[in-house]
C-alpha positions in Angstrom: 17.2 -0.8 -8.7 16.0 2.7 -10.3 12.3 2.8 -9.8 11.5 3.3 -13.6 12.7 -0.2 -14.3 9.7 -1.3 -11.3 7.0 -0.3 -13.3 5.5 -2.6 -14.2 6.0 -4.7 -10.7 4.1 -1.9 -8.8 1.3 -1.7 -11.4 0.7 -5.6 -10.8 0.9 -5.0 -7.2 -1.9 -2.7 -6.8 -3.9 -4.5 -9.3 -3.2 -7.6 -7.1 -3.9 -6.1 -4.2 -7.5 -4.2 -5.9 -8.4 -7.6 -7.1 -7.7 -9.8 -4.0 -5.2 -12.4 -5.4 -3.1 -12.7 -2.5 -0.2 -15.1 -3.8 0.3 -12.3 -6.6 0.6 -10.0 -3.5 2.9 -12.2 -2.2 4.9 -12.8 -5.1 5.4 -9.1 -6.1 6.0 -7.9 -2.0 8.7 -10.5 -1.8 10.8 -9.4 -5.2 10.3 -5.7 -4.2 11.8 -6.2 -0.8 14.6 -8.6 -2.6 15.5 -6.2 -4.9 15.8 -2.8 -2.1 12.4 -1.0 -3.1 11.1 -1.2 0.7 10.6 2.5 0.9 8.2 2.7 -2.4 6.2 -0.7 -0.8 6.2 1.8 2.8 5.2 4.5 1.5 2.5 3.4 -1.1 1.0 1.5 1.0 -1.0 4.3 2.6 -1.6 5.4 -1.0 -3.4 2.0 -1.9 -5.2 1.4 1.6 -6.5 4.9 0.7 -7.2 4.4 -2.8 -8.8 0.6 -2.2 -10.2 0.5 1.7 -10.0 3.9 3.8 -11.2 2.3 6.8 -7.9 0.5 7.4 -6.3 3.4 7.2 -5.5 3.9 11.1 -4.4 0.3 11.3 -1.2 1.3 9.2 2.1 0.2 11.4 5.4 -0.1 10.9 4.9 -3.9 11.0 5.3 -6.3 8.3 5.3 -5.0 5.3 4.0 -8.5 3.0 1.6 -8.7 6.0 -0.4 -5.7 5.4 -0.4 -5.9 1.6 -1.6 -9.2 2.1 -4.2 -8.4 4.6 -5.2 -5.4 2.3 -6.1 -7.6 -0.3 -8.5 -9.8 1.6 -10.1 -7.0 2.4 -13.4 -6.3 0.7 -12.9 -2.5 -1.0 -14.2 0.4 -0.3 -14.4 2.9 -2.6 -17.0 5.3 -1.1 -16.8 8.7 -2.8 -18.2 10.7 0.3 -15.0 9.6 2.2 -12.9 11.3 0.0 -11.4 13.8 2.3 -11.6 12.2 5.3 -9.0 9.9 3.5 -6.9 12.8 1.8 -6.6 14.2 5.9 -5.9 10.7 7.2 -2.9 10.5 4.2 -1.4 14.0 4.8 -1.3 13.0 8.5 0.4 9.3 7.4 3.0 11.5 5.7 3.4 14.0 8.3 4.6 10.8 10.4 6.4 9.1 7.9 8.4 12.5 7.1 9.4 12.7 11.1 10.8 9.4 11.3 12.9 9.9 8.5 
């Protein structure tokens, strides 16, 4: 499914995740991976641990996918400004991983 016609599912999901309602999480994880979009769920989910809870940012696997964006949102957030670019180094790093597996 083209990723423009997602929208609106991958809006909710970071909302859901932001505002811990887990069964939305669940929900929105499990028709992403039905309909193929596994690759936008891998890769923004360092974007949203990031955005949302930087310390969880070195617990990122290649495990289950629903898993961790349900664990995410039970998390409380963190949001602390002076962590900024310790989490823009901890994401180029993610990437740097993710591109060498790929």
């Amino acid at each position: 499914m083209n990723e423009q016609n997602l929208q609106v599912e991958h809006s909710l999901l970071q909302k859901a995740v932001r505002r811990g309602q887990v069964e939305v999480v669940d929900k929105v994880v499990k028709y992403l991976l039905s309909v193929g979009d596994s690759r936008w769920l891998s890769k923004r989910l360092a974007v949203i641990i990031y955005e949302e809870c930087w310390p969880l940012g070195n617990q990122i696997t290649e495990g289950n996918l629903l898993e961790q964006y349900k664990n995410l949102a039970l998390t409380q957030k963190n949001k602390d400004a002076c962590r900024v670019g310790y989490s823009c180094l901890s994401l180029q790093r993610w990437r740097l991983v993710c591109s060498e597996r790929n």
